[in-house]
N, CA and C atoms as an extended XYZ file, in Angstrom:
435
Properties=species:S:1:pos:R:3:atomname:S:1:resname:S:1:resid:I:1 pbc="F F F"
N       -54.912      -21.363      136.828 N   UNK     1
C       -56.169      -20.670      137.057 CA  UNK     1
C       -57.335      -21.613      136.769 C   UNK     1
N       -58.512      -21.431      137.459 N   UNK     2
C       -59.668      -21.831      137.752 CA  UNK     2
C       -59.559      -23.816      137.746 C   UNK     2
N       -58.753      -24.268      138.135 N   UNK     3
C       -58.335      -25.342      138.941 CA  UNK     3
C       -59.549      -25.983      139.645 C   UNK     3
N       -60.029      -24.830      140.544 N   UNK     4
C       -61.089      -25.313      140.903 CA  UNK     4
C       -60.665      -25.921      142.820 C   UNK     4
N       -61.560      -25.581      143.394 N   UNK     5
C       -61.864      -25.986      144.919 CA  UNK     5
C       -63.188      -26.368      145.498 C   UNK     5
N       -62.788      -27.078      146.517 N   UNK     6
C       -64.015      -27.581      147.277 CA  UNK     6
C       -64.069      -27.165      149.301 C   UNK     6
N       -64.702      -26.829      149.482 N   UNK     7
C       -64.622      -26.178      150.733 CA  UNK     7
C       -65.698      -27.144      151.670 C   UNK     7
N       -65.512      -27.304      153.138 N   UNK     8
C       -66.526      -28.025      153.362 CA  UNK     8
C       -66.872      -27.043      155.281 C   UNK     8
N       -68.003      -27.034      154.940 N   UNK     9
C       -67.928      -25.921      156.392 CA  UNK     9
C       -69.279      -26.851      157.716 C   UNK     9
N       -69.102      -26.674      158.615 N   UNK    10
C       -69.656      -27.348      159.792 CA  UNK    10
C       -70.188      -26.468      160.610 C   UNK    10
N       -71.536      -26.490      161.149 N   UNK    11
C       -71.906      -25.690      162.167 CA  UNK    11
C       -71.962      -25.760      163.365 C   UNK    11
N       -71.289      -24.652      164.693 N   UNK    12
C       -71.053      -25.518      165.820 CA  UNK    12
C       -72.290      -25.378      166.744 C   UNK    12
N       -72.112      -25.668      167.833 N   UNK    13
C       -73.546      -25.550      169.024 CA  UNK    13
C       -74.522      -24.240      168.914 C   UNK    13
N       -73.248      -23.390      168.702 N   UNK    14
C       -74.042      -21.841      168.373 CA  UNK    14
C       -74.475      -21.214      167.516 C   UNK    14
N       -74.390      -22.369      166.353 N   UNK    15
C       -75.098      -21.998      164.760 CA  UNK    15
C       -74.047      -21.294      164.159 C   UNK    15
N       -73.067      -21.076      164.153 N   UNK    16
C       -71.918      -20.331      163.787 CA  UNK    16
C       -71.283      -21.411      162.206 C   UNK    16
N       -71.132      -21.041      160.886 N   UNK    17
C       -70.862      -21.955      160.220 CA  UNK    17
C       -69.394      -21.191      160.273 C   UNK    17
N       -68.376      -22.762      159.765 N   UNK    18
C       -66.721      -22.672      160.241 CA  UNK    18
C       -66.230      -23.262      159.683 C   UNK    18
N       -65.652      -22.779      158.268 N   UNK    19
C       -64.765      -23.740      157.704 CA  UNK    19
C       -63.756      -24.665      157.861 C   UNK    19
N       -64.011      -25.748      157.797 N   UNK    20
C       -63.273      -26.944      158.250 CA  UNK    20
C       -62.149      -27.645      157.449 C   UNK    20
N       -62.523      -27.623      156.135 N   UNK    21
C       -61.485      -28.041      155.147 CA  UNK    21
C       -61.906      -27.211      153.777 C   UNK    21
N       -60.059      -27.033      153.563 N   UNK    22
C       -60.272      -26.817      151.861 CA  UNK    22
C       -60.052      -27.609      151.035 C   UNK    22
N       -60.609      -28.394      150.114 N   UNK    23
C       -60.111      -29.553      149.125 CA  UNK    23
C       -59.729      -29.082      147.785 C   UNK    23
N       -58.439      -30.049      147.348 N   UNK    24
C       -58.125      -29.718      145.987 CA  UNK    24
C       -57.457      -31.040      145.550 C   UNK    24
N       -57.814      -31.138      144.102 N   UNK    25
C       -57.497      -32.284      143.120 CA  UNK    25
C       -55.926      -32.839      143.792 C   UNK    25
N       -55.927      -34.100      143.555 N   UNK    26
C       -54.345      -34.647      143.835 CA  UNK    26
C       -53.732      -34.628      142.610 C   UNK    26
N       -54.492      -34.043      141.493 N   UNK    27
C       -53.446      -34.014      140.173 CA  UNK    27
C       -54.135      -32.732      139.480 C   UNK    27
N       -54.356      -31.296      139.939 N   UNK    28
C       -54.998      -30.063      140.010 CA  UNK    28
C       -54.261      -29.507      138.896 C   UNK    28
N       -54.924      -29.066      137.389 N   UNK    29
C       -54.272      -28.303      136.762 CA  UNK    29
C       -55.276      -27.162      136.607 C   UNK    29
N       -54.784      -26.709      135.585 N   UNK    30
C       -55.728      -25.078      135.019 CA  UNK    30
C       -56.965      -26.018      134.421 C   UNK    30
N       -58.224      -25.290      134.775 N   UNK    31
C       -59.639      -25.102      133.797 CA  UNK    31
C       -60.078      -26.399      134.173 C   UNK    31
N       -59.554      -27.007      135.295 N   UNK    32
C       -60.395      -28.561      135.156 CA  UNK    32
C       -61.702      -28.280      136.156 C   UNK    32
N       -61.965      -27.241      136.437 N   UNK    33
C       -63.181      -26.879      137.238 CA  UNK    33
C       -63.590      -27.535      138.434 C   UNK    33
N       -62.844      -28.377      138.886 N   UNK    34
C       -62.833      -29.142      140.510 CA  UNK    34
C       -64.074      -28.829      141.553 C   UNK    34
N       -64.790      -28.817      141.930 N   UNK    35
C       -65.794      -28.481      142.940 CA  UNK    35
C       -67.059      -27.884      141.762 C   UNK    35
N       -66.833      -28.315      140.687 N   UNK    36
C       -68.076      -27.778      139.980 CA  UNK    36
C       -69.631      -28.758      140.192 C   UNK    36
N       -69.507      -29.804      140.975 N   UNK    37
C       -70.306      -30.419      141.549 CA  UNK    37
C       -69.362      -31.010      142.731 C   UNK    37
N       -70.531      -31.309      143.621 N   UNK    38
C       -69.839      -32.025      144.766 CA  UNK    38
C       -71.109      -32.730      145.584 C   UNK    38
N       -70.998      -33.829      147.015 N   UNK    39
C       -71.787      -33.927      147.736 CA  UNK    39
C       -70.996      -34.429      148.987 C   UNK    39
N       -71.968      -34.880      149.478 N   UNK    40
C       -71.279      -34.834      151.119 CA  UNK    40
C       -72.375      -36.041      151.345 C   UNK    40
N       -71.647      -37.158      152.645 N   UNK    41
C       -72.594      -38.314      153.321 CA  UNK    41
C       -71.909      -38.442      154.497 C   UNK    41
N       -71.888      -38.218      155.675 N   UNK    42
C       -71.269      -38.344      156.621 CA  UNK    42
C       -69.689      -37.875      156.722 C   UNK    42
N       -68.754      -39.071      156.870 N   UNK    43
C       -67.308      -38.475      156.600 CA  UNK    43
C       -66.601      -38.533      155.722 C   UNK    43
N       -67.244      -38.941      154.348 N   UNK    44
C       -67.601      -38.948      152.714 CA  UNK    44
C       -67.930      -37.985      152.405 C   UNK    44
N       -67.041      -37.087      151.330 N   UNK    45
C       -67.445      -36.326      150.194 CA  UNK    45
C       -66.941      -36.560      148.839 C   UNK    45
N       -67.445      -36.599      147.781 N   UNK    46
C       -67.434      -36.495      146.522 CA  UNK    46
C       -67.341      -35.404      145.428 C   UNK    46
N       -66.282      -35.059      144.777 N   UNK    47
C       -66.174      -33.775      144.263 CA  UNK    47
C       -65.698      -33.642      142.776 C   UNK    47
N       -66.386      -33.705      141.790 N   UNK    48
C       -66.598      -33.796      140.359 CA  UNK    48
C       -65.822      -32.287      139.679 C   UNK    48
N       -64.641      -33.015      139.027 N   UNK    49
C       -64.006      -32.075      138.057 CA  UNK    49
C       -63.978      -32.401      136.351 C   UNK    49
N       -64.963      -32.274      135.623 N   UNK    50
C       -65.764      -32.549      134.285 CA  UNK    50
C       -64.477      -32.052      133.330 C   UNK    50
N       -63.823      -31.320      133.664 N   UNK    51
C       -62.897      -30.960      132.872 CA  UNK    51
C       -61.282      -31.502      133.124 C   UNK    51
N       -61.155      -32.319      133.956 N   UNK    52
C       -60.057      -32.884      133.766 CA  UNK    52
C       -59.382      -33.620      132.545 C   UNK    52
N       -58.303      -33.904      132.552 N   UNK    53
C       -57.745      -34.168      131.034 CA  UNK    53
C       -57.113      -35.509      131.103 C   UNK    53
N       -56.918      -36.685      132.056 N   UNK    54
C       -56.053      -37.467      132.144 CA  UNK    54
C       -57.187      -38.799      131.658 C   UNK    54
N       -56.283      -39.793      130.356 N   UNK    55
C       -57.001      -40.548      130.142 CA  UNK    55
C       -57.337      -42.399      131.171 C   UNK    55
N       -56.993      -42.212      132.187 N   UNK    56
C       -56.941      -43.302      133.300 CA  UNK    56
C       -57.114      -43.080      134.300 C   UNK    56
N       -57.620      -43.619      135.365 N   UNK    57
C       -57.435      -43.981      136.751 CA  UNK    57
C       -55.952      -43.714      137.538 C   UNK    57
N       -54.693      -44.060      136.984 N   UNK    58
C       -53.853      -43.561      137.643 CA  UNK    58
C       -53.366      -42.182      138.095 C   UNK    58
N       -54.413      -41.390      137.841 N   UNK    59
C       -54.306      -39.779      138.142 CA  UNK    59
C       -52.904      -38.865      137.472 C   UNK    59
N       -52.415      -39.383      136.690 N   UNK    60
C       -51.249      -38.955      135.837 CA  UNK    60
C       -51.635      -37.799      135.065 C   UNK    60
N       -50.794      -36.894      135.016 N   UNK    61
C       -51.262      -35.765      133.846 CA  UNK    61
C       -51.119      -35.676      132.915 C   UNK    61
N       -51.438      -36.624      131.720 N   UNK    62
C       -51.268      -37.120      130.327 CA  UNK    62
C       -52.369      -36.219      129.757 C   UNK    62
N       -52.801      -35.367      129.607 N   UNK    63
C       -53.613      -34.564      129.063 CA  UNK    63
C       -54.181      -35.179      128.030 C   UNK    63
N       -53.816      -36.369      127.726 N   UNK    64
C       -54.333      -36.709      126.423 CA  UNK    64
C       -55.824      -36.900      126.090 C   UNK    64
N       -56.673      -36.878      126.822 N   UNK    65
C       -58.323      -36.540      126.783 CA  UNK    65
C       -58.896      -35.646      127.530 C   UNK    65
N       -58.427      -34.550      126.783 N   UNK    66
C       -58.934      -33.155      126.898 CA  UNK    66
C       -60.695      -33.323      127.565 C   UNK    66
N       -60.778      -32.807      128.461 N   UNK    67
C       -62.704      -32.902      129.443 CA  UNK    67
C       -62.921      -34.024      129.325 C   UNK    67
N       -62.554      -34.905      130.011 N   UNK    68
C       -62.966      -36.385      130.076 CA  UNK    68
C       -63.842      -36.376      131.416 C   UNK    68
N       -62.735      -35.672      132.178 N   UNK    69
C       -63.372      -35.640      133.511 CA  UNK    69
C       -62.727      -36.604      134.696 C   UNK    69
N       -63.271      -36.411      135.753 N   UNK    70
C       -62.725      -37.302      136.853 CA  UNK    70
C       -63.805      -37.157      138.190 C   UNK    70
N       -63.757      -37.903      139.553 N   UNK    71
C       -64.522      -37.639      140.589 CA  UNK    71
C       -63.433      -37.948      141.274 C   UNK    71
N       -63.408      -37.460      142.535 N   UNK    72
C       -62.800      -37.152      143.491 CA  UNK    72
C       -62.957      -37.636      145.126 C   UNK    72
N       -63.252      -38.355      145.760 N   UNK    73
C       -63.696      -38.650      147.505 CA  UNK    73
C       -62.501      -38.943      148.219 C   UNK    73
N       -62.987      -37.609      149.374 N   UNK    74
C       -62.360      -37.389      150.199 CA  UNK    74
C       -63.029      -38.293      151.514 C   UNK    74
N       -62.408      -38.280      152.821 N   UNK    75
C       -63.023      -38.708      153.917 CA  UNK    75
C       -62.124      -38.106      155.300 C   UNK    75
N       -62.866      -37.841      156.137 N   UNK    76
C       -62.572      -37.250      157.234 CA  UNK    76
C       -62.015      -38.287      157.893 C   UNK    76
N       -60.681      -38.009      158.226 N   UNK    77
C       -60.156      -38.902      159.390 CA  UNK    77
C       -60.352      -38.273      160.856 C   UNK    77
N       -59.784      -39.444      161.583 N   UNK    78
C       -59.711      -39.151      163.233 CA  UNK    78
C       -59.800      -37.780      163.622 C   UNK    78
N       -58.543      -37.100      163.136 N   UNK    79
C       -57.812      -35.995      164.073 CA  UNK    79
C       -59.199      -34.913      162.652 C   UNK    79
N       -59.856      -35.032      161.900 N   UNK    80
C       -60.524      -34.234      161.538 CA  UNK    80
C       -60.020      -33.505      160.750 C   UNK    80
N       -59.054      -34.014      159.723 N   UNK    81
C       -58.640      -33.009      158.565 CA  UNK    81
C       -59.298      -34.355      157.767 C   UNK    81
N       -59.377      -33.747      156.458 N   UNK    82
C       -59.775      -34.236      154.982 CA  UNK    82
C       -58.691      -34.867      153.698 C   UNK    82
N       -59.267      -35.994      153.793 N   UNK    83
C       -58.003      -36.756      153.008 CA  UNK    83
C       -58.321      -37.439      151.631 C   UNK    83
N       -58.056      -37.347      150.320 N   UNK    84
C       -58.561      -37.950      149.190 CA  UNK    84
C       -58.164      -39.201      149.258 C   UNK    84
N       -59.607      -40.110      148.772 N   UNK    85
C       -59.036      -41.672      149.378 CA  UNK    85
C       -59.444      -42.256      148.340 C   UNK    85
N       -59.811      -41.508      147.093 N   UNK    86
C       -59.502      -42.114      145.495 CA  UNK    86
C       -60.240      -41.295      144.369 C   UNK    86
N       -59.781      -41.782      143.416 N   UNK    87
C       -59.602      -40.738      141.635 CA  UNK    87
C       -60.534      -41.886      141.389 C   UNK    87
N       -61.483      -41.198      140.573 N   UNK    88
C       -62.682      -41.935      139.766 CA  UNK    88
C       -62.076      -41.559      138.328 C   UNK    88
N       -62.538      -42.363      137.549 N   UNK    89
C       -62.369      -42.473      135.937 CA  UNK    89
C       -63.554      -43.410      135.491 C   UNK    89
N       -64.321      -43.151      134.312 N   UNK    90
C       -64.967      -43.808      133.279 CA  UNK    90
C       -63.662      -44.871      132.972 C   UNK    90
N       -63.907      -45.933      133.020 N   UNK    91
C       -63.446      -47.013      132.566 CA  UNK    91
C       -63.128      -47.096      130.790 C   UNK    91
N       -63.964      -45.965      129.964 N   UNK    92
C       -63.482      -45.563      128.899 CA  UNK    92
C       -63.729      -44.082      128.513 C   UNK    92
N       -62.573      -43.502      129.588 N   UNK    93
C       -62.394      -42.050      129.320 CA  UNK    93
C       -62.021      -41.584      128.039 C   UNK    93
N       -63.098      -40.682      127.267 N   UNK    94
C       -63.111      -40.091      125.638 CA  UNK    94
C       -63.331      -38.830      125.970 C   UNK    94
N       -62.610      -38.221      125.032 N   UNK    95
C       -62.353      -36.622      125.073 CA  UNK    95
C       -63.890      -35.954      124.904 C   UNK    95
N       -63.794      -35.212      125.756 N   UNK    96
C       -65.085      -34.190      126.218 CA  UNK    96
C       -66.394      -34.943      126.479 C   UNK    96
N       -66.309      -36.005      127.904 N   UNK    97
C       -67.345      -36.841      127.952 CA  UNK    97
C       -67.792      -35.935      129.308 C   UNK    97
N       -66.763      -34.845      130.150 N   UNK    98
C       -67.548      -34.723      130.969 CA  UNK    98
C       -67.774      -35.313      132.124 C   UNK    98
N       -67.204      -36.333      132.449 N   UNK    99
C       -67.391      -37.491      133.397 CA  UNK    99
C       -67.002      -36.251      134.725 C   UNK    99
N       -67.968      -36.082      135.309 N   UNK   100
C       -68.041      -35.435      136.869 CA  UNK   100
C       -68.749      -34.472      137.008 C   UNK   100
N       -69.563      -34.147      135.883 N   UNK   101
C       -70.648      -32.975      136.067 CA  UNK   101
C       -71.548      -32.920      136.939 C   UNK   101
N       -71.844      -34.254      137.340 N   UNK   102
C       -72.524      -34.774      138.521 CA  UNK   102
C       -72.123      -35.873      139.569 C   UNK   102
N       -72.216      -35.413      140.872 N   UNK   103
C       -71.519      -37.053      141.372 CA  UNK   103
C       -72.604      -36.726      142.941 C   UNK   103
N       -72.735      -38.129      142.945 N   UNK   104
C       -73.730      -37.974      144.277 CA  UNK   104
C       -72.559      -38.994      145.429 C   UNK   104
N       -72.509      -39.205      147.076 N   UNK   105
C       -72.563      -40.437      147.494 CA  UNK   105
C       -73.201      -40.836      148.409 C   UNK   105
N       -72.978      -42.366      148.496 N   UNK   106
C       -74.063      -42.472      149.839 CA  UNK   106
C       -73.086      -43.701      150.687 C   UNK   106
N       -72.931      -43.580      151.834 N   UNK   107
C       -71.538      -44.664      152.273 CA  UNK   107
C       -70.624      -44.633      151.203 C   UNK   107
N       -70.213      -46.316      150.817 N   UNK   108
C       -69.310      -46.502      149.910 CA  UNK   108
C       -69.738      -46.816      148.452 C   UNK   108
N       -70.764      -45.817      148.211 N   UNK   109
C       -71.096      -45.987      147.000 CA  UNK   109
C       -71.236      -44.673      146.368 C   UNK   109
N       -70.540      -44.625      145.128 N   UNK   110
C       -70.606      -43.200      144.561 CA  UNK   110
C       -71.125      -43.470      143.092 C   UNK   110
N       -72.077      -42.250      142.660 N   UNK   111
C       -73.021      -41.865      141.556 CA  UNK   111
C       -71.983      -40.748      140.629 C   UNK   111
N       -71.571      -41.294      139.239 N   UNK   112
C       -70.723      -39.925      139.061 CA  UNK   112
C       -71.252      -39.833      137.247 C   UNK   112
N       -72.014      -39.042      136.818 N   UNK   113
C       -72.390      -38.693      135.638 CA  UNK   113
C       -71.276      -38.031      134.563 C   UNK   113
N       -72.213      -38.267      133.297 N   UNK   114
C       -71.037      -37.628      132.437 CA  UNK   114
C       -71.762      -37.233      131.048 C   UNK   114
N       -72.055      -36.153      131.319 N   UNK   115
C       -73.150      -34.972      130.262 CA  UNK   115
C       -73.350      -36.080      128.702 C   UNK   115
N       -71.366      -35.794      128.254 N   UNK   116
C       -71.744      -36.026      127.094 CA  UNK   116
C       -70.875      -37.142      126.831 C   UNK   116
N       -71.199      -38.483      127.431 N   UNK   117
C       -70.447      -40.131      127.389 CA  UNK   117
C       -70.971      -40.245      125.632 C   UNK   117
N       -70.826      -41.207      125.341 N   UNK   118
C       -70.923      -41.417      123.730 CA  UNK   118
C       -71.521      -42.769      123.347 C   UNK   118
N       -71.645      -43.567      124.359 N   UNK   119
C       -72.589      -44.551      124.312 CA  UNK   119
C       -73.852      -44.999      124.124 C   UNK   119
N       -74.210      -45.982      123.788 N   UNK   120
C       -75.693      -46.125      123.018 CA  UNK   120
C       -76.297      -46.804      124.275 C   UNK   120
N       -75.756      -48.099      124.517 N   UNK   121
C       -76.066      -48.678      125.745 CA  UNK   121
C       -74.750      -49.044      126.694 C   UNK   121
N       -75.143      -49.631      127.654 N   UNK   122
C       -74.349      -49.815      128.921 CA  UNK   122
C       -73.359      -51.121      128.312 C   UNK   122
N       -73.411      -51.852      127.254 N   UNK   123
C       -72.524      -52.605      126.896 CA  UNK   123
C       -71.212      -52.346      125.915 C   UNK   123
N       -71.741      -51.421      124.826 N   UNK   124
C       -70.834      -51.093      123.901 CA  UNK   124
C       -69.819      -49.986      123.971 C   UNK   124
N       -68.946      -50.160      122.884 N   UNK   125
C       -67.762      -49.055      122.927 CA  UNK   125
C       -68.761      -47.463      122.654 C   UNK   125
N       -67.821      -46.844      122.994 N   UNK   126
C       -68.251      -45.257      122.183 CA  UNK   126
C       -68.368      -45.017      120.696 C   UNK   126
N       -69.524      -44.541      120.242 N   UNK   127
C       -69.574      -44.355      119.234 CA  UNK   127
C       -70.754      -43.089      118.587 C   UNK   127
N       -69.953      -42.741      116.873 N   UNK   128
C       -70.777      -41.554      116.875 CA  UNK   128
C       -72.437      -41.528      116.594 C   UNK   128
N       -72.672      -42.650      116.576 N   UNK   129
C       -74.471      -43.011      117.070 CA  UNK   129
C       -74.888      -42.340      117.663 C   UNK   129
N       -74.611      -42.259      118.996 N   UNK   130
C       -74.815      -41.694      120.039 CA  UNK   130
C       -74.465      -40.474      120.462 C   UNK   130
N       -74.032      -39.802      120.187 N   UNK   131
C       -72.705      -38.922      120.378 CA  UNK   131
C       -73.014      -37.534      121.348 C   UNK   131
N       -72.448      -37.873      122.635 N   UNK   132
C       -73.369      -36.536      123.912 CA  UNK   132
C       -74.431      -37.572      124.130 C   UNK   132
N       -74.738      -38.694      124.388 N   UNK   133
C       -75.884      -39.386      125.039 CA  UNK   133
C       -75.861      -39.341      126.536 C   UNK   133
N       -74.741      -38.945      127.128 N   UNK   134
C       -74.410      -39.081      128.472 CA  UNK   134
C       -74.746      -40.428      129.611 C   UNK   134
N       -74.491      -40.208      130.183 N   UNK   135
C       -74.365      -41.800      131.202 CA  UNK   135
C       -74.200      -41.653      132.673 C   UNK   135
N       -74.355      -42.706      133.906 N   UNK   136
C       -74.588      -42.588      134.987 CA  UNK   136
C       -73.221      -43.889      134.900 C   UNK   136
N       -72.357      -43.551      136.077 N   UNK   137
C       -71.319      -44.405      136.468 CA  UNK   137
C       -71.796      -44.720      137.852 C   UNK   137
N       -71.996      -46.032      138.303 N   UNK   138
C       -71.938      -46.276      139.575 CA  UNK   138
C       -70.664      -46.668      139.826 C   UNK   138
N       -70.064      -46.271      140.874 N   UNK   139
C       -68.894      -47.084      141.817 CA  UNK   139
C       -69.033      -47.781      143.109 C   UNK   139
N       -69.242      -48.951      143.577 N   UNK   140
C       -69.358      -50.032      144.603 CA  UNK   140
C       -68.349      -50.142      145.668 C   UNK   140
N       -68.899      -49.865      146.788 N   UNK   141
C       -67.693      -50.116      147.941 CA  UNK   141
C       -66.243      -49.747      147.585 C   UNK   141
N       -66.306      -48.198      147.376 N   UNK   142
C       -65.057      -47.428      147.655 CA  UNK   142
C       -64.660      -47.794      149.311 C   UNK   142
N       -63.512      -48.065      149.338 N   UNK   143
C       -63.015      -48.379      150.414 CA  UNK   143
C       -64.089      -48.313      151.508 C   UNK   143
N       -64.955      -49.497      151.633 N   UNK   144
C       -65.796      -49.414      152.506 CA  UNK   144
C       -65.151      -49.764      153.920 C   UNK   144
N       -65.833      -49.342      154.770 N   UNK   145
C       -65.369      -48.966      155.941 CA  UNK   145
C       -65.186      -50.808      156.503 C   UNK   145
């Protein structure tokens, strides 16, 4: 339960809106809130689940950092279905940072926030200095076209 979805709908010649795809996490458990932010850039979308639990990039379900968070981009292929074409992670995913409360993209570049990161500045480890300071993750040429 509440897993979380992302829906993406298109309007045709006649103004008629028509759901086109339903999206869901490639590693979808309970309460990770999936589509609790999202955006869209052409055949790019981005879809922020703040409550995910896995502490890495390899999308594994190690629960071991409970709301770390994750981002999500999908991209429209040819034939027009929706395909996830990679798992975002904070490079130092810490329990309840939040990482996906916000995620913007634009081409192959994705914006993915994280309420409560623990960092002081953009160089150092996490620490309780800071603690909920939150942070902006850029990601660079996701599989740019």
């Amino acid at each position: 339960s509440e897993s979380g979805a992302a829906y993406i709908f298109e309007r045709s010649p006649a103004g008629v809106w028509n759901q086109v795809a339903y999206l869901k996490a490639s590693n979808a458990e309970s309460r990770e809130f999936f589509g609790a932010s999202v955006d869209i850039s052409g055949a790019r979308a981005v879809v922020g689940a703040a409550r995910e639990n896995s502490c890495t990039g390899a999308g594994e379900q190690d629960n071991a950092c409970l709301s770390s968070g994750a981002a999500y981009v999908f991209e429209r292929n040819a034939n027009g279905s929706w395909d996830q074409i990679a798992f975002l992670k904070s490079s130092d995913a810490q329990v309840g940072d939040l990482f996906g409360d916000a995620v913007g993209i634009a081409g192959a570049r994705v914006l993915v926030g994280a309420q409560s990161e623990d960092r002081c500045t953009t160089t150092e480890a996490p620490n309780m200095a800071c603690q909920d300071a939150g942070g902006v993750h850029l990601f660079d040429d996701i599989l740019a076209p």
